[in-house]
C-alpha positions as CSV (number, residue, x, y, z in Angstrom):
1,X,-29.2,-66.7,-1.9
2,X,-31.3,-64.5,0.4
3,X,-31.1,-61.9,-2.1
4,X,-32.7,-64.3,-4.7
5,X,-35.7,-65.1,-2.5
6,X,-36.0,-61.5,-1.5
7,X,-36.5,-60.7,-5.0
8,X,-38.8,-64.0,-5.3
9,X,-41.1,-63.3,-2.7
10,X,-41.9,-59.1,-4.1
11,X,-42.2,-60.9,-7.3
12,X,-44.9,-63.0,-6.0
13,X,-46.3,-60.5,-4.4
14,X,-46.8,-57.9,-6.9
15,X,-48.2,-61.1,-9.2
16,X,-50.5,-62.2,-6.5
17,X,-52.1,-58.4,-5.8
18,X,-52.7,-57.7,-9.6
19,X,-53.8,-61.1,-10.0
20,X,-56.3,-60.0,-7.0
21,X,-57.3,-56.8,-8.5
22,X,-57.8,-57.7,-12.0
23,X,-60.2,-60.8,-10.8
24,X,-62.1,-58.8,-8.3
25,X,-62.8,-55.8,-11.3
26,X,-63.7,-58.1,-13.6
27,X,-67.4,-58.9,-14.9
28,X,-68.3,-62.0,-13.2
29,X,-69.9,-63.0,-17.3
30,X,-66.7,-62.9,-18.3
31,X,-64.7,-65.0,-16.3
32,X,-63.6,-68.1,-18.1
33,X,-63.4,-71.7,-16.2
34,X,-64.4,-71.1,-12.7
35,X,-66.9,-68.4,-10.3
36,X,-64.8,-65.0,-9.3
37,X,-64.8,-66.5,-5.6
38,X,-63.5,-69.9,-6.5
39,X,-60.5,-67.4,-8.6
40,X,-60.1,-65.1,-5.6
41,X,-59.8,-68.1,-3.3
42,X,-57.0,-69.5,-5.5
43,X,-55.5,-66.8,-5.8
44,X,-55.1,-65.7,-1.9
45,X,-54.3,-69.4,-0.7
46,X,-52.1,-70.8,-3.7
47,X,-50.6,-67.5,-4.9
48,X,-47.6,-67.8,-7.5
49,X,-49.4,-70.6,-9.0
50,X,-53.3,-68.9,-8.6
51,X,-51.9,-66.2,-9.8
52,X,-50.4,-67.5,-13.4
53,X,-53.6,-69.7,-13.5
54,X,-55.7,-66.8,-13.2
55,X,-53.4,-64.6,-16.0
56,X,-54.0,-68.0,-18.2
57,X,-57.4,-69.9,-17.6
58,X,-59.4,-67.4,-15.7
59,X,-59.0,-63.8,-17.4
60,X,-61.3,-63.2,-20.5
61,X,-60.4,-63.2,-24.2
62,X,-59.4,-60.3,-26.1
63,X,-62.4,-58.0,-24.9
64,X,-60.2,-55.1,-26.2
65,X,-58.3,-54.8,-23.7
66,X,-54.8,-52.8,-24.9
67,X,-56.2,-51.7,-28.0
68,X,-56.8,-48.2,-29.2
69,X,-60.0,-46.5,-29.5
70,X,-61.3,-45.0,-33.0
71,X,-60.7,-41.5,-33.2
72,X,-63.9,-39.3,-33.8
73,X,-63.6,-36.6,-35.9
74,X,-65.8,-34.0,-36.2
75,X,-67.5,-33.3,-39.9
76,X,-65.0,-29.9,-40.7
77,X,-62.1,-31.6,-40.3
78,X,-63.4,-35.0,-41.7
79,X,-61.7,-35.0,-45.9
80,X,-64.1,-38.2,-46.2
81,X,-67.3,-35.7,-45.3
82,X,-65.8,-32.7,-46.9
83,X,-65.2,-34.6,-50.1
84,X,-69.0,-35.7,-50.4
85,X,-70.3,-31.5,-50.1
């Protein structure tokens, strides 16, 4: 049982400090629902549930987060370019 709340609480933990970080290096334009302070107080004093509210109503849409970056290409080895010489 103690093992179970060990395990628990560094769970929490490790929620609650990326929760932290993420909020506090986000764009305050981009939060949704609430100011960043009003997220970072949450967060600190309510943490497992803060921090899931933050990951869920707080973090911003899609702004490409995760996704891969075009690949430039320079003109000599581009076959799109090369074709149209």
């Amino acid at each position: 049982m103690l093992r179970l709340a060990v395990i628990a609480l560094i769970i929490t933990l490790a929620l609650m400090i990326f929760s932290i970080i993420d909020c506090s290096r986000t764009a305050e334009n981009n939060i949704r629902s609430l100011p960043k302070w009003a997220w970072l107080v949450i967060i600190i004093f309510v943490p497992a549930i803060g921090a899931i509210a933050w990951i869920i109503a707080g973090r911003p849409k899609g702004d490409g987060r995760g996704r891969r970056k075009r690949r430039i290409v320079p003109p000599d080895d581009n076959p799109d370019f090369l074709r149209k010489l």
